[in-house]
N, C-alpha and C positions, 0 to 999 in steps of 0.2 A: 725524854720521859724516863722515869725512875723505872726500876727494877719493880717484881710485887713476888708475892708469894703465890706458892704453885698450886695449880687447878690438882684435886682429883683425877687417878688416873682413871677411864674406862676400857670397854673393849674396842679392840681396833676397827671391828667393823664400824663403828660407829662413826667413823672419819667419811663415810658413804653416805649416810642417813640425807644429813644434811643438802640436799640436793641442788635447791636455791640459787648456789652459787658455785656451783660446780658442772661444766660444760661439758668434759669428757667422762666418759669410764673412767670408777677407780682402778680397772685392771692394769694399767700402766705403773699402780704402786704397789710397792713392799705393803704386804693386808697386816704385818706383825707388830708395825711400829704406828698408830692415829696421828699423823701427821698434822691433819688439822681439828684435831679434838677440841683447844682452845678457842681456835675461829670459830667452830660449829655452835660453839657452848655459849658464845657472845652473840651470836644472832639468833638464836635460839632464847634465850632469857630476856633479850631484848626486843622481840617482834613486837610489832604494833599488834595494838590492842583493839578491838573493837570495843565505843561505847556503847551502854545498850539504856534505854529510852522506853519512857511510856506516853503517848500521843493520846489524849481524848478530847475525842474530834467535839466540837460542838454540837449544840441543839439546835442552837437558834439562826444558824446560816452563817455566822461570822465567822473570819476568815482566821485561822491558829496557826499561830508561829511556833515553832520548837528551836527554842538556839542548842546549839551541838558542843559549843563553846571554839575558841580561838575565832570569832567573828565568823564563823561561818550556822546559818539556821535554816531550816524547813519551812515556807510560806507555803500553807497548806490552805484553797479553797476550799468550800464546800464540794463534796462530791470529786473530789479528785483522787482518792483511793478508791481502789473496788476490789472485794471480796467475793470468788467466785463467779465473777462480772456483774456484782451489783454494789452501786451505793455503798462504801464501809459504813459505819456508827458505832458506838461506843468507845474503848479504849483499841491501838494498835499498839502492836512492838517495832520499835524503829532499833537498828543497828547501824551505827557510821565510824567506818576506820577514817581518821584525818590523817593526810599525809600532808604536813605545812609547815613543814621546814625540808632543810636540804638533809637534815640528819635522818628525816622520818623518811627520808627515802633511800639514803644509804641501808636502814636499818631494814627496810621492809622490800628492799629488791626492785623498788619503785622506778625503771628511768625511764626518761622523757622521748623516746623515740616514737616520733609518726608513723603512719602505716604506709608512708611511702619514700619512711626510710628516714625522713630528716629531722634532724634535732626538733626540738619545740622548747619553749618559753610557757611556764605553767603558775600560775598564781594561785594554784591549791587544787588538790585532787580529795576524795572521798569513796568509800565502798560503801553503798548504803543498801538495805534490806529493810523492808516492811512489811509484817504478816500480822495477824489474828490467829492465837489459838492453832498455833502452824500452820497457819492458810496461806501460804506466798501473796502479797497484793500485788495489783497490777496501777498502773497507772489511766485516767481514761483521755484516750487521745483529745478530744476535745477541753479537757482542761488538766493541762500542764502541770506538774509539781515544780514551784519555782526555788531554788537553793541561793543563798546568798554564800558567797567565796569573798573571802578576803582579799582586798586587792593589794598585789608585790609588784613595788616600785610605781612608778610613776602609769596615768592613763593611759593605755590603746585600745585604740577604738577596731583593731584586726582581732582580737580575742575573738574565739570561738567554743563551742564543746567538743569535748573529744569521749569516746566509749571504750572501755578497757576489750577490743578484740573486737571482732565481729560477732561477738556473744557478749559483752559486757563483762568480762572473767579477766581478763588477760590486763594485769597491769603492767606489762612490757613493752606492750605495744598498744601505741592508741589510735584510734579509729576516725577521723574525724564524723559529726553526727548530724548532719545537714537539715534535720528534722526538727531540734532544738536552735534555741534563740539564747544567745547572751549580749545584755544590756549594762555597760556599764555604770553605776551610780556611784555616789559619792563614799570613796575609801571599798568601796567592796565592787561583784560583778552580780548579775543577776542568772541564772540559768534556767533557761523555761524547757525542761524536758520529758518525758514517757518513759524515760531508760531510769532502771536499777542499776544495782552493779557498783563495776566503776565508772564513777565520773572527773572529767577531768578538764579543767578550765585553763586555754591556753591557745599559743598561738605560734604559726611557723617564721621559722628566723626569715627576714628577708634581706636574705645573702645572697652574691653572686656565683661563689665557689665555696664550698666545701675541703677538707683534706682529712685523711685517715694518717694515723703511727701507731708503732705497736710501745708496751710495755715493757721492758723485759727485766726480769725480776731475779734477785741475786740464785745461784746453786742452791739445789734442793728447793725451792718452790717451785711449785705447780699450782694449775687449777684447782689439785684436791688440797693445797691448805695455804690459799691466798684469794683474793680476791681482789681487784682492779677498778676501781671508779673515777672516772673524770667527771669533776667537778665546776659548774661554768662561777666563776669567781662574781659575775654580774648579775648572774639573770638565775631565776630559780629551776636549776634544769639541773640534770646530774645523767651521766650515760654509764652502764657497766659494761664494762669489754668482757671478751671472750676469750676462754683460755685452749694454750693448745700446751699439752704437757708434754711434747715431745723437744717441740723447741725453748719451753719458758716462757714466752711469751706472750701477753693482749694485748687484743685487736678488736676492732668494730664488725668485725665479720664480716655479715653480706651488707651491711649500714652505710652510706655515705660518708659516717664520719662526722664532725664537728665546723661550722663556720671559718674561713682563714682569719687567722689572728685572734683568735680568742682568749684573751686569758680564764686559764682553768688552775684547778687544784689537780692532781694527780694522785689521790688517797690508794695505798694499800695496808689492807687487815689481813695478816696472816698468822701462823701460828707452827711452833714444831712439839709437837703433842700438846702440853699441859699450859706450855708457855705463848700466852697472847704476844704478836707483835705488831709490827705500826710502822710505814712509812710516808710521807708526803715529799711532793714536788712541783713548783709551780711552773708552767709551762705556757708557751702563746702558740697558739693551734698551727703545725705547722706538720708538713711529711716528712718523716721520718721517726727513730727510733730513741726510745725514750731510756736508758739505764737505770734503775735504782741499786744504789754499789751497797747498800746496810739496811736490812728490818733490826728493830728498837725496841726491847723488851717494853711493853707499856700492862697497864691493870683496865678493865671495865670500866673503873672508873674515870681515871684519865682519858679514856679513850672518848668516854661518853661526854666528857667537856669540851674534848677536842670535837667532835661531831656538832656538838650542839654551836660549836663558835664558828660555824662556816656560813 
């Protein structure tokens, strides 16, 4: 990747701010020099967006679809919002962050780990929010809000829902949702669920073993200005490791780790103040430790090409 011209310098605390993706205390760093002010400033400009929507519900009992765009829409019955716990009507406000690519999840701190630790296989996730007039809506148990997800890769019929935490917040960890129903249909999935939030359409690797490796990232990075992503080169999954700034290195931490043999990408975005930088490495999931000897001056933009081509 080429050279680019240099970021704006700011203050150094600001190498902190960004939290996202930063595991340890900054106290382990020099607070004079913003180590990763570039990193911070590219995740930061580039977070996912929430789109924001106007839903008006019908009169007449027919059933209104909202599409959200990239194939995934709201199939909304009558009577399946409730305001206050009754019946919506008139217009709502719906918000959906899509996360449907592997970049929307690099960019948005997105990764695919279960709640009991093992990778997952995800064919699209969403944050959705519905209210009136700031009235938070509910969903009514008896009839379901069904979401259509696009479907990535070929059919399986082990898809399930998954709930961003056991509160629906938590997009790091996902929850399986036993309560909800997904159907697959033709090119997309169906999701029949009560949950807001995050939602997340996917399903656990069925592997026999697992294995964990660390990262370890050239002198002078740390967690406060890099970041670590495993990338599953097949399946729409991406994991971020954990940084320990003492040693240099990520890790899956308390996680199992990844599938044996996996081919993955190994992405890191790091930065030493103003200058973005960029490494990748392609790896087949296996225990042990992983070296990157060179970060690569790269711009947003390249970076952002590179993201989106994975």
């Amino acid at each position: 990747m080429k050279n680019i011209s240099k970021f704006p310098k700011t203050m150094a605390i600001a190498a902190c701010i960004f939290t996202l993706f930063s595991i340890n205390a900054c106290s382990d760093e020099n607070l004079d020099t913003p180590l990763g002010q570039a990193m911070n400033d590219f995740f930061t400009k580039n977070k996912l967006v929430a789109k924001k929507f106007s839903l008006t519900l019908s009169t007449t009992g027919a059933t209104d679809t909202l599409k959200l765009g990239s194939g995934y829409a709201l199939i909304v019955a009558p009577g399946t919002f409730l305001i206050n716990g009754v019946a919506a009507t008139g217009t709502l406000d719906v918000s959906a962050t899509l996360v449907d690519t592997k970049s929307d999840m690099v960019k948005g701190g997105v990764s695919t780990y279960g709640d009991s630790g093992r990778a997952i296989q995800s064919s699209g996730m969403l944050k959705l929010n519905v209210s009136q007039n700031g009235v938070q809506a509910t969903i009514a148990l008896a009839k379901p809000l069904s979401i259509q997800v696009p479907m990535k890769g070929m059919l399986q019929t082990d898809f399930r829902t998954f709930s961003g935490g056991n509160d629906g917040s938590d997009s790091s960890k996902w929850v399986l949702d036993n309560k909800s129903q997904t159907i697959p249909k033709s090119q997309s999935y169906i999701i029949k669920t009560t949950t807001l939030k995050w939602i997340n359409c996917d399903r656990f690797y069925n592997n026999s073993s697992n294995v964990k490796f660390d990262v370890k990232v050239p002198t002078g990075f740390t967690n406060v200005n890099a970041s670590v992503f495993i990338i599953f080169k097949n399946d729409h999954s991406m994991c971020r490791l954990f940084g320990n700034a003492v040693t240099q290195t990520f890790d899956f931490g308390n996680y199992p780790g990844i599938p044996l043999s996996t081919p993955v990408k190994i992405v890191v975005i790091s930065s030493e103040g103003d200058q973005l930088k960029f490494a990748e490495q392609d790896y087949i999931g296996a225990t042990g430790t992983v070296s990157i000897p060179t970060m690569t001056n790269t711009t947003d933009a390249e970076l952002q090409t590179f993201l989106n081509s994975l």
